[in-house]
C-alpha positions in Angstrom: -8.5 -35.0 9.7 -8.9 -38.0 7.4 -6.2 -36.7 4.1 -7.3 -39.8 1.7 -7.5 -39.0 -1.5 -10.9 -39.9 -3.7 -9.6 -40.6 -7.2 -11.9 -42.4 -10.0 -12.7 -42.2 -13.2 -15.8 -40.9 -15.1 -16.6 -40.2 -18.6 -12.6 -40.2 -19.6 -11.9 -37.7 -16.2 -10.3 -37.8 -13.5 -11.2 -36.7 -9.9 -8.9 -36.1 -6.9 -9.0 -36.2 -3.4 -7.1 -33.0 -1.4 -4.6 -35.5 -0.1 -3.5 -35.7 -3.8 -4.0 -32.2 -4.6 -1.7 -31.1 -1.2 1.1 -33.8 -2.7 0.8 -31.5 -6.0 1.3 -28.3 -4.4 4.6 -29.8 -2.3 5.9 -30.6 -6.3 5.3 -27.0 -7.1 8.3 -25.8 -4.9 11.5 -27.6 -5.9 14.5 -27.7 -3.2 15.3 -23.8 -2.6 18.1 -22.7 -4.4 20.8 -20.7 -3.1 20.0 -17.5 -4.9 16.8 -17.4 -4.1 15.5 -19.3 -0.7 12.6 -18.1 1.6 13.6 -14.5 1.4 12.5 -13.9 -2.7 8.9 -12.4 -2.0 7.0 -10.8 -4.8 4.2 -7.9 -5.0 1.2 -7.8 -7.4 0.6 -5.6 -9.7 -3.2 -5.8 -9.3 -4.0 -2.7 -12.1 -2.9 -1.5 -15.2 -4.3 1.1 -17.4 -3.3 3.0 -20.3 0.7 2.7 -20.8 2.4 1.4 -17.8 6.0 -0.3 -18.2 7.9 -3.0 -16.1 11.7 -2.7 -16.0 14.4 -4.7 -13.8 18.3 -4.2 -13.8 17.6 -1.2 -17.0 16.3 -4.2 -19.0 12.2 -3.5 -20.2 10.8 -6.9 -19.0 6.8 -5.4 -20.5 5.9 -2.8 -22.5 2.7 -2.9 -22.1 2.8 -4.2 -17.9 0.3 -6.9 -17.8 -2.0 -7.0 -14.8 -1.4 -9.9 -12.0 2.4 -9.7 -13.0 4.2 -10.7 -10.1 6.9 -7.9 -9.2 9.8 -8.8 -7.9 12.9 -6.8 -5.6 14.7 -4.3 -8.4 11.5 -4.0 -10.5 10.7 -0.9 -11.4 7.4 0.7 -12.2 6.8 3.9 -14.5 3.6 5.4 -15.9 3.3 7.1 -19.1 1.1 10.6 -19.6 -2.0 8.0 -19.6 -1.1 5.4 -17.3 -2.2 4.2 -13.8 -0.8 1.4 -11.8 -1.5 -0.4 -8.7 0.5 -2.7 -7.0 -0.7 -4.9 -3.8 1.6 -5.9 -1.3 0.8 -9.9 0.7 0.3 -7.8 4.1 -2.4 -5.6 2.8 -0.2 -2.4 1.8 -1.5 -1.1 -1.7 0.6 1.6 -3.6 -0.6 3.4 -6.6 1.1 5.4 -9.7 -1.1 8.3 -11.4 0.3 9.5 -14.8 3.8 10.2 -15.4 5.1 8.6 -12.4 7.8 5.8 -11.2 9.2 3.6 -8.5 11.7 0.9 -7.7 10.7 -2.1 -5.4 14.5 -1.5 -4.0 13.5 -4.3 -0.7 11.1 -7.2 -1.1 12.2 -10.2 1.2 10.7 -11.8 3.5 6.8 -12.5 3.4 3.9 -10.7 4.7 3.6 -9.1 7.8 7.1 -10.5 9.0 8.8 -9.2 5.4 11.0 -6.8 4.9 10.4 -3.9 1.8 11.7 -0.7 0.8 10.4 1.8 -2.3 12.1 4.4 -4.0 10.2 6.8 -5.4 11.5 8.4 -8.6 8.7 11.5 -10.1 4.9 11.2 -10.1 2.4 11.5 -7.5 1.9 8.5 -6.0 -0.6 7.4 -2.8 0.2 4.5 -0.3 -2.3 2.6 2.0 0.3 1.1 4.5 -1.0 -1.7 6.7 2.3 -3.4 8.0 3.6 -0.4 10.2 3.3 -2.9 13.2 5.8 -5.3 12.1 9.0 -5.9 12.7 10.6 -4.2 9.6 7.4 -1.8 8.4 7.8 -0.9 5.0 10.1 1.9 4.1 9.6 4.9 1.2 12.4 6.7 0.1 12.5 9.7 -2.4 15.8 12.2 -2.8 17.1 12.2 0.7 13.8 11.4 2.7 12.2 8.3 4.6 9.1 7.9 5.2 7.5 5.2 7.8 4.1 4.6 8.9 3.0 2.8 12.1 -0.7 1.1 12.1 -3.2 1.4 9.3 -1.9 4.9 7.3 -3.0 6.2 4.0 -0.8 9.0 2.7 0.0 10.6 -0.8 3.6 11.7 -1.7 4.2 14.3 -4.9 7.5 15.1 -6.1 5.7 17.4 -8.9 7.1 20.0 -6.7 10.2 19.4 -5.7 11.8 18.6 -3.6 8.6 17.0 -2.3 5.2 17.1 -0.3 4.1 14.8 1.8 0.3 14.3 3.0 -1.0 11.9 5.4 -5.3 11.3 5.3 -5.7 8.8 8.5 -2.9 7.7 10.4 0.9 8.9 11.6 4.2 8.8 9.4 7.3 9.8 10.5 9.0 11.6 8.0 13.1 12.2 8.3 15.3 14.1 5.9 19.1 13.4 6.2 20.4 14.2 9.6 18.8 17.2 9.7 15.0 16.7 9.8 12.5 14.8 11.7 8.6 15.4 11.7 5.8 13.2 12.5 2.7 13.8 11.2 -1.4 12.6 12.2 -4.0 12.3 9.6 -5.5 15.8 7.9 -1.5 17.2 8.0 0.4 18.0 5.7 4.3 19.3 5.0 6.4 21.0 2.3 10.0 19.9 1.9 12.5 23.4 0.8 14.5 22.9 -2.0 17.1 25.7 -0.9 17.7 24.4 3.1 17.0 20.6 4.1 16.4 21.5 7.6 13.3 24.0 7.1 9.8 23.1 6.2 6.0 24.2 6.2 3.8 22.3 7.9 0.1 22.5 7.5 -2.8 21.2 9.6 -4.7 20.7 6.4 -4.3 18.7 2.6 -4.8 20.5 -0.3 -6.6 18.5 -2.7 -5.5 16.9 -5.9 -7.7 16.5 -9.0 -6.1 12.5 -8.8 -7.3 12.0 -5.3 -10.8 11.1 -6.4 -9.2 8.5 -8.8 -7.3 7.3 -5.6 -11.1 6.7 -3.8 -12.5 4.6 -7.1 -10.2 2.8 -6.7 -10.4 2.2 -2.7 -14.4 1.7 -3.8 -13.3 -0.9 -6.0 -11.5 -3.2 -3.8 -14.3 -2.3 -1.3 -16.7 -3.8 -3.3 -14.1 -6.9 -3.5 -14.8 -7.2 0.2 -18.2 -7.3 0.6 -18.1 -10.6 -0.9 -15.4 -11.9 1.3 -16.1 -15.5 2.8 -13.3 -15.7 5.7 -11.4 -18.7 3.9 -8.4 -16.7 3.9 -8.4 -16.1 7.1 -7.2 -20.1 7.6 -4.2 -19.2 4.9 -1.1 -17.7 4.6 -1.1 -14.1 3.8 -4.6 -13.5 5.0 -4.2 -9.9 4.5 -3.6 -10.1 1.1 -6.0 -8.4 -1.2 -6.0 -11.0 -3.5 -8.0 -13.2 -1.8 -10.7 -10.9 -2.0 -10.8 -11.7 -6.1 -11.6 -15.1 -5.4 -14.5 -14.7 -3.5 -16.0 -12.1 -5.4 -15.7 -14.0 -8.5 -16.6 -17.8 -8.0 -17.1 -19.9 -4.8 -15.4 -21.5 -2.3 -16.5 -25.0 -1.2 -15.4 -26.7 1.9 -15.3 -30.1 1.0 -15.7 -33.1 4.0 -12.2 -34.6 5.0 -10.8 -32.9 2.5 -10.6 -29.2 2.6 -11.4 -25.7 0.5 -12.0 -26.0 -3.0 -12.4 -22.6 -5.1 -13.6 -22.5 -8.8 -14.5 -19.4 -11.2 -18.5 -19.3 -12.0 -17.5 -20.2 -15.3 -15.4 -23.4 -14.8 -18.4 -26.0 -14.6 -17.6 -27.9 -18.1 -14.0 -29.5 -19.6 -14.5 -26.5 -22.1 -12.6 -24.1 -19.5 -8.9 -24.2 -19.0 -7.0 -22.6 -16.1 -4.4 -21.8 -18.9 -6.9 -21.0 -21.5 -6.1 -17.0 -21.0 -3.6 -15.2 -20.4 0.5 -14.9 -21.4 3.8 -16.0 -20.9 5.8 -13.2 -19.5 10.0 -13.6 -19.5 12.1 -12.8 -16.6 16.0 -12.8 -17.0 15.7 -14.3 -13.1 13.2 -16.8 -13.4 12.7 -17.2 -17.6 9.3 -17.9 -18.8 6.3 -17.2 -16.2 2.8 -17.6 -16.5 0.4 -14.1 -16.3 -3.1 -14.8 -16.1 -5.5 -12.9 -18.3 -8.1 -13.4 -15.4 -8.6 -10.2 -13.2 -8.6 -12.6 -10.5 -5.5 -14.9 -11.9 -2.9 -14.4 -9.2 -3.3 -16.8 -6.2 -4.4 -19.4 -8.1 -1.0 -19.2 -10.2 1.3 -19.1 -7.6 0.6 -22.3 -5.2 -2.1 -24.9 -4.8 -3.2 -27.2 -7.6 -5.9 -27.1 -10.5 -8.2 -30.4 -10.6 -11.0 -31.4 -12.5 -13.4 -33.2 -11.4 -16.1 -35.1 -13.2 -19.5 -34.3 -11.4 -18.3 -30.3 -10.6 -15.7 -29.2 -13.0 -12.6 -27.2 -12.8 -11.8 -26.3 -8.5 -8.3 -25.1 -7.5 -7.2 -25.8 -4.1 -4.6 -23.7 -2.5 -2.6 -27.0 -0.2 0.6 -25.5 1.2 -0.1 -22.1 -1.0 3.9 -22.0 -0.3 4.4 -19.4 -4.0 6.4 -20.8 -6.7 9.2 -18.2 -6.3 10.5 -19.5 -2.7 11.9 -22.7 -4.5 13.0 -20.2 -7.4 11.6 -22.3 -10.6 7.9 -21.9 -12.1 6.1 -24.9 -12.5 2.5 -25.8 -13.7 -0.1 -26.5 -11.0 -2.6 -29.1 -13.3 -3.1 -31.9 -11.6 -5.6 -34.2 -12.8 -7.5 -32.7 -15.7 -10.8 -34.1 -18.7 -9.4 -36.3 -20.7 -7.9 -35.0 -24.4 -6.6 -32.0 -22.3 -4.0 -30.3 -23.3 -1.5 -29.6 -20.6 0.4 -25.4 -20.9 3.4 -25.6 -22.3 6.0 -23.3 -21.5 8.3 -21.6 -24.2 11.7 -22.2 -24.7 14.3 -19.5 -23.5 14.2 -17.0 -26.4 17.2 -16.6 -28.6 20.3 -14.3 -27.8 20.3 -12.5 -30.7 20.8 -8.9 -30.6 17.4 -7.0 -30.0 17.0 -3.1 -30.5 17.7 -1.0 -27.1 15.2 1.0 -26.0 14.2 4.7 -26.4 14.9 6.7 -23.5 16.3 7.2 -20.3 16.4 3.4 -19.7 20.2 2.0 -21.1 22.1 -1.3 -20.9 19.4 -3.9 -22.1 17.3 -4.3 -24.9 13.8 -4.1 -26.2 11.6 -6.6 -24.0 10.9 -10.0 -25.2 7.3 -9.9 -26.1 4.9 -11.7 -24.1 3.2 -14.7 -25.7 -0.3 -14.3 -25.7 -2.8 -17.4 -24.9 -5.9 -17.7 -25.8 -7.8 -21.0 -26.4 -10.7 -20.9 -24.3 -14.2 -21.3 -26.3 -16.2 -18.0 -26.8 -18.6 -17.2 -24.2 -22.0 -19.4 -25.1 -19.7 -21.1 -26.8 -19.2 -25.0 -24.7 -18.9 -22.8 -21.8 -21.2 -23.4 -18.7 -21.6 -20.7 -16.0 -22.2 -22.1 -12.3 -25.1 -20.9 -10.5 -23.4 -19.2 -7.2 -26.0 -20.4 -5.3 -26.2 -24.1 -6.5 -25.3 -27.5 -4.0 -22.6 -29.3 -6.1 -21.1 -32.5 -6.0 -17.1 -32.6 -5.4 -15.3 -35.7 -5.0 -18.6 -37.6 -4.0 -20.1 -35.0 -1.4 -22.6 -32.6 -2.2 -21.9 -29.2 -0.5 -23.3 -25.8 -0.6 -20.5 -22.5 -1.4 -19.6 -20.5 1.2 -21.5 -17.4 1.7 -19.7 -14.0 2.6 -19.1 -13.5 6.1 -19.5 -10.1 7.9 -17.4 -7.2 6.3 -14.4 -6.4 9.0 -13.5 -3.5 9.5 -10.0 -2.2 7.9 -9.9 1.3 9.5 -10.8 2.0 12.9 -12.2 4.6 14.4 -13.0 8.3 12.6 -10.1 10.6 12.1 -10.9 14.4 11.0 -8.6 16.3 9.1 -8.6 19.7 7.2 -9.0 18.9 3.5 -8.4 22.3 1.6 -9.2 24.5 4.9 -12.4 23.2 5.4 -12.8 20.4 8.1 -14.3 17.1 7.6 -13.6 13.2 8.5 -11.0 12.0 6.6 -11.1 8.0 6.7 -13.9 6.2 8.9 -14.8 2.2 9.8 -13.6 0.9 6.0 -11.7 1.0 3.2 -14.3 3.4 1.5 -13.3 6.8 2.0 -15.4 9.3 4.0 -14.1 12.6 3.1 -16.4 14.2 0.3 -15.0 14.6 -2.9 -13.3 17.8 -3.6 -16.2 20.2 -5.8 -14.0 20.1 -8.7 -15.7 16.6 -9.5 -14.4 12.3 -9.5 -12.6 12.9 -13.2 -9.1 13.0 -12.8 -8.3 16.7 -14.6 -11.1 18.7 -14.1 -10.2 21.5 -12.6 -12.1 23.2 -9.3 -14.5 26.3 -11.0 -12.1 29.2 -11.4 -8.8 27.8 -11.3 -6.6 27.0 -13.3 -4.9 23.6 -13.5 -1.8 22.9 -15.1 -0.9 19.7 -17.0 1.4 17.3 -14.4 5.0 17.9 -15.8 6.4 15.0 -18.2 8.1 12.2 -15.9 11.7 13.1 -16.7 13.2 10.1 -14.9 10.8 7.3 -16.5 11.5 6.0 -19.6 10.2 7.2 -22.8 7.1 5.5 -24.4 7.9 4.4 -28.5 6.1 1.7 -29.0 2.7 2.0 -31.2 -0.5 2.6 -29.7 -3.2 -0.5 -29.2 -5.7 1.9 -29.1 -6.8 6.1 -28.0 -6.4 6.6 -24.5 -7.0 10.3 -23.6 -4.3 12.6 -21.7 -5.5 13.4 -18.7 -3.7 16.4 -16.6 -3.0 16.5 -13.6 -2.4 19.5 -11.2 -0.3 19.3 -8.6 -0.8 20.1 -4.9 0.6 23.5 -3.4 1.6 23.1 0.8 -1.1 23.2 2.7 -4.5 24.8 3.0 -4.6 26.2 6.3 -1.8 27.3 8.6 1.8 26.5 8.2 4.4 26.3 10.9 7.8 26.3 9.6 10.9 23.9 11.7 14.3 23.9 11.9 17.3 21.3 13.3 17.2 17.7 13.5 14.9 17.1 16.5 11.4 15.4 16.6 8.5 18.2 15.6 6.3 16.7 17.9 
């Protein structure tokens, strides 16, 4: 393939060829450093709502978490009685927090499918979508004395609400051990019952009772479904293909495959010199890596962590992801602007903020103090305001060539086959052909704390192990309760010793 690079100038900007913009991305990872090397990965934390904190080595890195953070091994993850947090993993894996939960990211090495990671689960109720379980090292969930793996495509919920745990599995196997003295696998539409009182006995149940959060759970799957359906099949020619976050790109500007050069992706509303990759969004600090860049864009997370951002003359702004090797391998952040309109104004990234005594924190969380607060960024023109939106459907002209975008390619399938379960006694198909859940929602409706007619639900219990929330509120965000599930729905079978259940 013919790499030259097309660079001339119009009207005070400057255009560049791929060759150029792959030469950028290789300045974006420095020589690894010893601390750091090939084996730092990080996860994404994709969602936030209402109050959702970030913490590493008991030091609060964000009160509020800010979504597309990148999450990094000894992060941990708590939700407050109104917050909800998703994280996405680079093989696919998606984990998600409902209220008055939290986690530790106590693994993350490695990349993708050929990573290694391990989660620690603290309180909450928390669900997992687990897509690595046929790698080498499949990722690992740990909560008081238990592991849990998954092999192939699972999707299973764990609440420690009432403890010592329960552990449900919707499509898929898990292989659950506790200590030395229990082992159970179980298929999708099972459930089991840890005892608090003797580690070797448990009640298992060929059914899932349901959970007033589960229907938040689907939304959400519905959400990234929708993602999909827009999905052009240029990841599938880069690294981490799997990775949810490519599905942002494509479903919210176009990607153009540019003659002897190569992909070129650019937001609808990134036609005129008005736009700025760095227009919106914050600088977040990190004791390992100092200041980093968090984009305000809910689809700000690739584009941030490899490649290069280009302007060109006849087109506009278009990132290309070259090597798409993340900044964090080579351990340094660094900006990815290559050639931009002239009068631009290039980020700059803070100093390292002063030493100076800060206040500690309230709650559980001890030995660092209050976060550094994130540096918001916003100097992007108003909507209407010098900003052009790009027809999706347009031919433009990049670099001298006049393609058309990329249109979506077939959806793929992410679950195969149908798997049918008992959900609350009554059987029904559980997970079938996508990410969009089958199973009918439970009668007690799709808002998380509406209880089923005729029972009562009690409020989820505070999160004693996550720290406590002091800082003043932005805004009203509802409560929302949350009941918590009780063993199974149908038939229980109780086990004893340390040998396999099945």
């Amino acid at each position: 393939m013919n790499r030259r690079g097309l660079v001339r100038r119009s009207s005070g900007a400057w255009v560049l060829g791929m060759a150029a913009l792959v030469v950028g991305a290789v300045v974006l990872v420095p020589a690894l450093r010893a601390d750091d090397g090939a084996q730092t990965r990080a996860v994404r934390l994709s969602s936030v709502e209402g109050q959702v904190r970030i913490a590493q080595g008991g030091q609060v890195l964000a009160d509020p978490a800010l979504q597309n953070t990148p999450l990094f091994e000894g992060t941990q993850v708590s939700t407050a009685e109104d917050g909800r947090a998703e994280l996405q993993f680079d093989d696919g894996s998606v984990v998600r927090l409902s209220p008055n939960s939290s986690l530790a990211l106590t693994v993350l090495r490695g990349r993708g499918e050929s990573g290694d990671a391990e989660i620690a689960l603290t309180s909450g109720l928390i669900y997992f979508e687990l897509r690595g379980g046929d790698a080498a090292k499949p990722i690992r969930i740990r909560f008081d004395d238990c592991l849990v793996t998954a092999g192939g495509v699972t999707v299973l919920r764990i609440n420690l609400d009432n403890t010592p745990g329960e552990l449900a599995v919707f499509s898929g196997n898990a292989h659950l051990e506790r200590g030395s003295t229990m082992a159970v696998d179980l298929h999708g539409g099972e459930s089991v019952s840890l005892n608090g009182h003797d580690p070797s006995q448990y009640n298992l149940a060929e059914s899932i009772e349901p959970d007033s959060w589960d229907a938040w759970n689907s939304d959400r799957d519905q959400t990234l479904m929708s993602a999909e359906t827009a999905r052009t099949g240029v990841a599938n020619n880069l690294p981490d293909k799997n990775n949810p976050a490519w599905n942002d790109l494509d479903a919210n500007g176009n990607w153009y495959n540019v003659p002897d050069q190569g992909y070129v992706w650019s937001p609808n509303e990134a036609a005129s010199p008005g736009w700025d990759p760095y227009g919106n969004g914050y600088w977040m600090w990190t004791p390992r890596f100092g200041y980093i860049w968090v984009s305000g864009d809910s689809w700000g997370y690739m584009p941030y962590q490899c490649g290069a951002w280009n302007y060109f003359s006849d087109f506009g702004w278009g990132w290309a992801p070259g090597g798409c090797s993340p900044w964090w391998g080579g351990g340094i952040w660094i900006s990815n602007v290559g050639f931009a309109p002239g009068g631009y104004r290039p980020p700059i990234r803070p100093p390292r903020p002063p030493l100076s005594p800060r206040p500690r924190p309230v709650g559980p969380i001890r030995g660092g103090g209050a976060p550094h607060p994130p540096i918001i960024v916003n100097r992007r023109p108003l909507s209407g305001a010098g900003l052009t939106a790009r027809n999706r459907t347009d031919n433009v002209t990049i670099g001298g060539h006049m393609v058309q975008p990329l249109r979506p390619v077939m959806q793929r399938p992410l679950y195969d086959g149908s798997i049918s379960g008992n959900i609350g006694g009554h059987s029904q198909p559980v997970y079938s052909g996508s990410r969009t859940p089958v199973v009918q929602r439970p009668a007690f409706g799709s808002v998380p704390g509406v209880s089923r007619p005729g029972s009562a639900v009690p409020a989820r219990p505070s999160n004693q192990h996550a720290p406590a929330y002091s800082r003043p509120s932005s805004g009203s965000h509802p409560a929302a309760s949350h009941p918590s599930s009780s063993g199974g729905g149908g038939s229980h079978a109780a086990s004893s010793g340390g040998g396999s259940h099945r």
